[in-house]
C-alpha positions as a printed NumPy array, in Angstrom:
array([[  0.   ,   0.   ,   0.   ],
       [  0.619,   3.62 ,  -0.529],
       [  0.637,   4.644,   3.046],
       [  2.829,   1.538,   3.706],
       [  5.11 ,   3.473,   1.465],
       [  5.356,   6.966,   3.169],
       [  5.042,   5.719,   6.637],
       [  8.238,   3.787,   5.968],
       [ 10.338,   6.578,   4.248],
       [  8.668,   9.213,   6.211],
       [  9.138,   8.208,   9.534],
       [  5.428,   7.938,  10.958],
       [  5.09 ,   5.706,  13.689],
       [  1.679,   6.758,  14.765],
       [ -1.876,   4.624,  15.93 ],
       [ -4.597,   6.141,  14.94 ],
       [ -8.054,   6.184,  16.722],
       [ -9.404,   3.41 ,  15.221],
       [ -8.382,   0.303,  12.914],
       [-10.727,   1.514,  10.284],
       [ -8.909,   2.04 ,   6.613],
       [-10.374,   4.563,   4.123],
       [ -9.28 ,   5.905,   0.989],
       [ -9.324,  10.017,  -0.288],
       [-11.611,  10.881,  -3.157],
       [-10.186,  13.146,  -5.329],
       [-10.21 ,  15.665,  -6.971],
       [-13.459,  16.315,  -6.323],
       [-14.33 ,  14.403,  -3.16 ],
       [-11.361,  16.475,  -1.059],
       [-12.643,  20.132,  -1.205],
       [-10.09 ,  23.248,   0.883],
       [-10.835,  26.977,   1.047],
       [ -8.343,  29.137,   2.749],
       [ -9.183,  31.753,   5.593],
       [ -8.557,  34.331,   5.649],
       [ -7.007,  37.511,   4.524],
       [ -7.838,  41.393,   4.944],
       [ -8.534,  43.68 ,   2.442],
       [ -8.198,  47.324,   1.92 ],
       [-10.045,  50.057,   0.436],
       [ -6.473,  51.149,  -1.736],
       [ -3.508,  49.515,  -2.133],
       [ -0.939,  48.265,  -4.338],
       [ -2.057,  44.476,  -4.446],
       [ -5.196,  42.981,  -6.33 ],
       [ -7.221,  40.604,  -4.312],
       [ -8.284,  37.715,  -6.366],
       [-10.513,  34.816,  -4.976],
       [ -9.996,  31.366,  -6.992],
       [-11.692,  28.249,  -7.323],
       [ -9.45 ,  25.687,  -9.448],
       [ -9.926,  22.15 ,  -9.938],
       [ -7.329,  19.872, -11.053],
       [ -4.518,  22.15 , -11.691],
       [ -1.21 ,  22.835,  -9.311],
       [ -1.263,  26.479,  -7.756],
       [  2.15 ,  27.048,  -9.823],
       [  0.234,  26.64 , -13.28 ],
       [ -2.69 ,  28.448, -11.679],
       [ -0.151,  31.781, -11.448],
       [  1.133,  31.583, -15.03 ],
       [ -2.703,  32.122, -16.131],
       [ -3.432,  34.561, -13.502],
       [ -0.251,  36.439, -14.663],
       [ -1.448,  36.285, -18.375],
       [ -4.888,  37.727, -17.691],
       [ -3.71 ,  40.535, -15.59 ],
       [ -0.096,  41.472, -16.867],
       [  1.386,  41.724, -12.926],
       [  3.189,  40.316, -10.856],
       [  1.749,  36.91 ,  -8.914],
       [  2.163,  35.602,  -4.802],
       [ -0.397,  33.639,  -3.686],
       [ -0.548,  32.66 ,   0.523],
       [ -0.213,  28.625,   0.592],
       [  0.293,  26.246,  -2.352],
       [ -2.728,  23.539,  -2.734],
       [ -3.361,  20.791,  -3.857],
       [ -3.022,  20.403,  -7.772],
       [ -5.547,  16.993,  -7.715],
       [ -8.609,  18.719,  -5.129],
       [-11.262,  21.435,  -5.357],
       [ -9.59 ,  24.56 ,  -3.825],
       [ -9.975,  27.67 ,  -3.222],
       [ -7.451,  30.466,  -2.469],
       [ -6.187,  33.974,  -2.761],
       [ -4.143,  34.93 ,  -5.612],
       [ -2.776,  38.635,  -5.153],
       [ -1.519,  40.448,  -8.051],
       [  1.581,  43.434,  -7.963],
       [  1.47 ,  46.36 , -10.361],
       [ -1.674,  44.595, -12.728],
       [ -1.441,  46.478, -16.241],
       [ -5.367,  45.203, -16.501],
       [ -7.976,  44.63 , -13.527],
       [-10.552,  42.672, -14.62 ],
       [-13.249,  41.8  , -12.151],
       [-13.624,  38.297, -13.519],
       [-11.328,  36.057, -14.939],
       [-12.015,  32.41 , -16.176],
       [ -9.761,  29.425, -18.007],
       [-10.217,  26.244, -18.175],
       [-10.175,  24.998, -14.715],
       [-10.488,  27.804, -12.724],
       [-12.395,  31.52 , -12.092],
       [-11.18 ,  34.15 , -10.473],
       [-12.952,  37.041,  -8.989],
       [-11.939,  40.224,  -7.633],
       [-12.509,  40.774,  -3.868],
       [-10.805,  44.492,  -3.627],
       [ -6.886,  45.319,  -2.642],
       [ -4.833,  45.199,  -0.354],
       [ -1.674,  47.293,   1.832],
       [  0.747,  44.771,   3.119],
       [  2.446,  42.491,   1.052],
       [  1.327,  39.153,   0.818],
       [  3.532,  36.192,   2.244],
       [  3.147,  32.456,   2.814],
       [  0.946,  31.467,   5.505],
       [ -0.463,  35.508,   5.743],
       [ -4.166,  33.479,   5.823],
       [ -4.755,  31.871,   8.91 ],
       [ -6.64 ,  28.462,   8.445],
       [ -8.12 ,  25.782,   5.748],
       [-11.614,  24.488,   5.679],
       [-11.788,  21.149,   4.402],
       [-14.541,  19.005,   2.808],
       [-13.347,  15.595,   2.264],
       [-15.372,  12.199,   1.556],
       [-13.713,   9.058,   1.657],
       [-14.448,   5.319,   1.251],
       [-14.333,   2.849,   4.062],
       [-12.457,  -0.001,   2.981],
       [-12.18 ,  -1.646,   5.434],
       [-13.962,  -1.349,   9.318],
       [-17.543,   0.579,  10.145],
       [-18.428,   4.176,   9.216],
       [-19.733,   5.11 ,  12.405],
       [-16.77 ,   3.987,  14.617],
       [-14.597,   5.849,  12.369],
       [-17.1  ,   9.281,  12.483],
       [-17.001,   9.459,  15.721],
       [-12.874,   9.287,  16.411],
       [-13.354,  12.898,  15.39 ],
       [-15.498,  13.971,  18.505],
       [-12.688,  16.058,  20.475],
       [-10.422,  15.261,  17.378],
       [ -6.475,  16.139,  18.377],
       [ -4.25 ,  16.085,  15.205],
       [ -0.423,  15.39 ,  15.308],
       [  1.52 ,  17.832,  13.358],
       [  3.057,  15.147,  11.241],
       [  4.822,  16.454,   8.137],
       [  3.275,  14.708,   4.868],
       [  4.172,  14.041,   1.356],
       [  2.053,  17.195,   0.479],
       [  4.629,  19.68 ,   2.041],
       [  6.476,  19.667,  -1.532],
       [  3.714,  19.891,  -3.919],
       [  3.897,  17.184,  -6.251],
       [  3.815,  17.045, -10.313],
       [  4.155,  13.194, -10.45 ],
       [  2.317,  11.892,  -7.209],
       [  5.982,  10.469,  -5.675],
       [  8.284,  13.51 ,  -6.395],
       [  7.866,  14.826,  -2.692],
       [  9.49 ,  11.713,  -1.64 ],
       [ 13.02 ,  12.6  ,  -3.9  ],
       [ 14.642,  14.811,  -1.81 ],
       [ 14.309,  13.004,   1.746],
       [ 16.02 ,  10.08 ,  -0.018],
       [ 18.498,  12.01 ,  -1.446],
       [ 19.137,  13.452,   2.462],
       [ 19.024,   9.435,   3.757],
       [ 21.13 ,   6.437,   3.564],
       [ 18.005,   4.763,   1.989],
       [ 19.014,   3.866,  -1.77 ],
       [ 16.366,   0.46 ,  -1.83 ],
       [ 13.929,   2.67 ,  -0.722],
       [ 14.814,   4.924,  -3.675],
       [ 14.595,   2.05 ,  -5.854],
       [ 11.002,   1.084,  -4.712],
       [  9.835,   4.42 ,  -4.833],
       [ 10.871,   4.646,  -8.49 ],
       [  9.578,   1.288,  -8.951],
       [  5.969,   1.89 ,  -7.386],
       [  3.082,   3.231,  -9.575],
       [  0.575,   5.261,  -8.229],
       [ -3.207,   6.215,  -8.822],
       [ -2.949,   8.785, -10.818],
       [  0.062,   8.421, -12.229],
       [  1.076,  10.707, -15.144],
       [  3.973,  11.338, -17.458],
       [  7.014,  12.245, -16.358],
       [  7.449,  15.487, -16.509],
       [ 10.76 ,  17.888, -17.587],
       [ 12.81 ,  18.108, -14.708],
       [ 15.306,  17.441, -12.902],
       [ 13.193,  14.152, -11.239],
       [ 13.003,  12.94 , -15.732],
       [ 16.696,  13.533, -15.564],
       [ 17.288,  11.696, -11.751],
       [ 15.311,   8.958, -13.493],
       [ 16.842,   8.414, -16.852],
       [ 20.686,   7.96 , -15.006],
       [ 18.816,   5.569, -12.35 ],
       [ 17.726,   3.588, -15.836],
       [ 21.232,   4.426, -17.725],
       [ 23.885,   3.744, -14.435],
       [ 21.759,   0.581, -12.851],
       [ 22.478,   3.066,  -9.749],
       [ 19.382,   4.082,  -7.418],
       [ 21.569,   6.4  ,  -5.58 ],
       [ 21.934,   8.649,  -9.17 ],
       [ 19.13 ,  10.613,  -8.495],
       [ 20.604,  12.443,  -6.029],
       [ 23.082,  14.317,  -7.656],
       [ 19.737,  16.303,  -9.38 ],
       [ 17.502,  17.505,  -6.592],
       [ 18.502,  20.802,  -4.972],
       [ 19.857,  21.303,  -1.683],
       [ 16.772,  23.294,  -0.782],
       [ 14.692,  20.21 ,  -1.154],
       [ 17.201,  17.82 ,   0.259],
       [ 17.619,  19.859,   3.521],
       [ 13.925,  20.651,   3.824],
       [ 12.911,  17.145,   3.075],
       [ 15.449,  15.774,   6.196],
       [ 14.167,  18.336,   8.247],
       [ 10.655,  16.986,   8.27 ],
       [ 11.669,  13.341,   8.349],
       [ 13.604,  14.353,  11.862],
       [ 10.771,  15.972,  12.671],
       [  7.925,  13.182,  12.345],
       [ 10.787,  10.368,  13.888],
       [ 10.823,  13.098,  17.063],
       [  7.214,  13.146,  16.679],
       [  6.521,   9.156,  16.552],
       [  8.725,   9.037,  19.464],
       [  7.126,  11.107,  21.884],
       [  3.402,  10.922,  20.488],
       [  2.512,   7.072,  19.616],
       [ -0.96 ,   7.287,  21.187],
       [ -4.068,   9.78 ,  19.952],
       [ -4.488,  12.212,  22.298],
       [ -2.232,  15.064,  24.047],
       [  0.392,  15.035,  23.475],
       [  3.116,  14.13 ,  26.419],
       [  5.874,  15.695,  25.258],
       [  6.549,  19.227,  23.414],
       [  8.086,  22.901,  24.417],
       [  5.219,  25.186,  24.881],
       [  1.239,  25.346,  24.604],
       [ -0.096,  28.603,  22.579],
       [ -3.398,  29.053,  20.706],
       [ -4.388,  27.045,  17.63 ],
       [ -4.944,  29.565,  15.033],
       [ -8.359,  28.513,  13.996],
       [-12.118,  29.365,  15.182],
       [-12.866,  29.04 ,  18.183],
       [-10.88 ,  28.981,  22.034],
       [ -8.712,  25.644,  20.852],
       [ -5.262,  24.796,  21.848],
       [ -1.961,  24.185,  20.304],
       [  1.202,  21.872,  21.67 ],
       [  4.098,  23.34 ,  19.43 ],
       [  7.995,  23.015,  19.53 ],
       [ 11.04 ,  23.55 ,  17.743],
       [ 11.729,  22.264,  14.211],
       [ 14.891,  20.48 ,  13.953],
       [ 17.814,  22.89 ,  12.669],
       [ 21.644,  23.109,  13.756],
       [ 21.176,  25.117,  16.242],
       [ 18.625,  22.976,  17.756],
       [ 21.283,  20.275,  18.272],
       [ 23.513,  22.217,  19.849],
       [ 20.998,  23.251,  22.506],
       [ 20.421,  21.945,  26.003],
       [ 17.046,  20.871,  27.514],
       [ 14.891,  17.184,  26.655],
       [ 13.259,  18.539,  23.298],
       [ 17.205,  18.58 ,  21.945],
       [ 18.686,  15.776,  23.225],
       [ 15.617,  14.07 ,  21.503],
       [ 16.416,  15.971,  17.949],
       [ 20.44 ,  14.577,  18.451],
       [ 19.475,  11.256,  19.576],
       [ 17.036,  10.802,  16.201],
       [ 20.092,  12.054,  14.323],
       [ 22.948,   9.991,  15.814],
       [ 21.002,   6.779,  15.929],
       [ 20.046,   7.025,  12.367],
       [ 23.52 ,   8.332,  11.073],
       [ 21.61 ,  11.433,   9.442],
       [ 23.545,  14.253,   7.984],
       [ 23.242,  17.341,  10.079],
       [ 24.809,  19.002,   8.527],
       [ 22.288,  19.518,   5.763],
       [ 19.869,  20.956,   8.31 ],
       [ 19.46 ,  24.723,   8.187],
       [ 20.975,  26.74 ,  10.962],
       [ 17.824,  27.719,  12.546],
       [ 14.536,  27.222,  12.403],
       [ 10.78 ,  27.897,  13.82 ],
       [  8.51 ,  26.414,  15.803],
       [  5.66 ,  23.845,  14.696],
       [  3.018,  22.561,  16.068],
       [  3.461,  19.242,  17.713],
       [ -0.387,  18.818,  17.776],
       [ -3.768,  20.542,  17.899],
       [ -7.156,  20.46 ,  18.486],
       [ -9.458,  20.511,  15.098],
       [-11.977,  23.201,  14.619],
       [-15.265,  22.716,  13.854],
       [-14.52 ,  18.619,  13.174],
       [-17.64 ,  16.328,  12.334],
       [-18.207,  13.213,  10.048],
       [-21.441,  12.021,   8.505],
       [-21.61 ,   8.976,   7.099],
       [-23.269,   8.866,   3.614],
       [-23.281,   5.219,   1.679],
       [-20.331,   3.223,   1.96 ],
       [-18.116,   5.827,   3.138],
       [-18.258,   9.174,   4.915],
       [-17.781,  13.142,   4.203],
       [-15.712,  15.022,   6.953],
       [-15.507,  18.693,   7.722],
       [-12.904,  19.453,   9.58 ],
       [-11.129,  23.225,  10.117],
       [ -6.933,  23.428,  10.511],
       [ -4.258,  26.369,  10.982],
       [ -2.018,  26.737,   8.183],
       [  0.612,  23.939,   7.701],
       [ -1.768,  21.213,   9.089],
       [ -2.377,  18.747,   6.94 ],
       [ -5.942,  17.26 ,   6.472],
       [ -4.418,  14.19 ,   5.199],
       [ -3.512,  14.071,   8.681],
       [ -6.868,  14.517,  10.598],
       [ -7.944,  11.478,   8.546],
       [ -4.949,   9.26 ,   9.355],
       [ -5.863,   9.972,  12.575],
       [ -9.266,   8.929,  12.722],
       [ -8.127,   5.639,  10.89 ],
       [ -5.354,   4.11 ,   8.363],
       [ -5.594,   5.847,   4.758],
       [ -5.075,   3.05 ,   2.374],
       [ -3.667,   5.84 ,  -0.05 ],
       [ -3.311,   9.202,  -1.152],
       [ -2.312,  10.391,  -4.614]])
């Protein structure tokens, strides 16, 4: 399975509420809106509100920036194979049209704004997801998300994908993993498209050429590399100290979740260079995770931010309708639903 897959090379150890195992419509069955931004009366950003289906945020911009003639930022990335919808702000527009529409999205224009937009400037996603149980009963699995508590696991989506897998390229370029490589490459996934241009087609063509599944690595940036080994240090830290839905036991502080509603957050630091050289339990657990593994820590980046070790959902609830379920469920920025789901039950896969 596909989640066999990730869990292995992404380091989640984690039991979720129930033994139930469901699988993610998509595109159209896993709906996210992004909340929200201000607006302004003046200002030197357009506001655009978007509703895409079935294209990747980056492709999204080049037809935003073709209809307007400005420069493009947008808040989060989302998913290229869901319903989404999202704010698109546009610099120095040489047109302003209230509407725009292509293919497979529309745009409309919600005003401007002052401040500069930035990633994560929205505060929270609604989701809308419906899923098929494949295994288990409906109803046990709607009701793990009474009082729902979701780990701040990093997943696959953190990268944004083109081919379903190519999140998965830079952690194993960043781990002594090459037959994990190899099965990676070898898997094929729902979904699955061609390959596109890139340096993943070129990783792939000297894997073929050089009978060597450690080739690829010499193509993915260091950016990806580093980021991707971050968040695999991360969720290992994270399996450790959180096996069991729930509170968490272990983590730095306790702060606000930034969603509706009075609901808490358990957050700590991300794992950086400066992290390991710290005192105190959080980084003896972040050198430990390193040393017994034989990671290279060097690739980390100096410093880093907190995360969220877990928090409480807003507004969860799950109604089940025929053989599966649809679940709403509200999450500050850098959550992943994905998430909320594998902790309810097992997700048999996820393109």
């Amino acid at each position: 399975m596909i989640a066999k897959i990730l869990e292995e090379v992404w380091g989640i150890r984690f039991r979720p509420k129930t033994r139930v195992v469901v699988s993610i419509n998509r595109p159209t069955g896993f709906i996210v809106a992004e909340r929200r931004i201000k607006t302004d009366k003046e200002g030197p950003w357009l506001v655009y509100w978007v509703r895409k289906i079935g294209i990747s945020t980056k492709r999204l911009l080049k037809q935003i920036r073709t209809a307007t003639g400005g420069e493009v930022s947008f808040m989060g990335l989302k998913d290229a194979k869901a319903v989404t919808y999202q704010y698109i702000l546009v610099l120095n527009p040489k047109r302003s049209p209230q509407y725009i529409e292509g293919e497979d999205f529309k745009a409309w224009l919600l005003g401007r704004r002052v401040k500069p937009p930035r990633l994560g400037s929205h505060l929270w996603n609604s989701f809308r997801i419906t899923v098929n149980v494949i295994e288990g009963e409906v109803e046990e699995f709607c009701e793990a998300f009474n009082n729902l508590i979701v780990p701040g696991f990093y997943g696959p989506q953190r990268f944004g994908v083109e081919r379903p897998n190519t999140h998965i390229l830079g952690l194993l370029a960043g781990l002594p993993s090459p037959g994990l490589l190899f099965k990676e490459y070898s898997f094929s996934y729902p979904f699955q498209g061609e390959y596109r241009a890139g340096y993943e087609a070129s990783g792939t063509s000297s894997v073929r050429r050089e009978r060597d599944p450690y080739a690829i690595t010499s193509h993915v940036p260091h950016f990806i590399a580093r980021d991707a080994l971050q968040s695999y240090i991360w969720n290992r830290m994270l399996s450790v100290v959180y096996k069991e839905p729930g509170e968490p036991q272990f983590y730095e502080k306790t702060t606000r979740a930034l969603c509706p509603g009075d609901k808490r957050a358990w957050i700590a630091r991300l794992p950086s260079r400066k992290l390991l050289n710290s005192r105190g339990d959080w980084a003896g657990l972040a050198r430990s995770i390193v040393r017994d593994e034989g990671l290279p820590w060097r690739l980390l980046p100096r410093d880093a931010p907190m995360r969220p070790v877990a928090v409480e959902a807003c507004r969860a609830s799950c109604r089940p309708s025929g053989e599966g379920a649809v679940v709403w469920v509200t999450l500050p920025r850098g959550i992943y639903a994905t998430m909320a789901i594998r902790t309810a039950g097992y997700v048999s896969w996820i393109n």
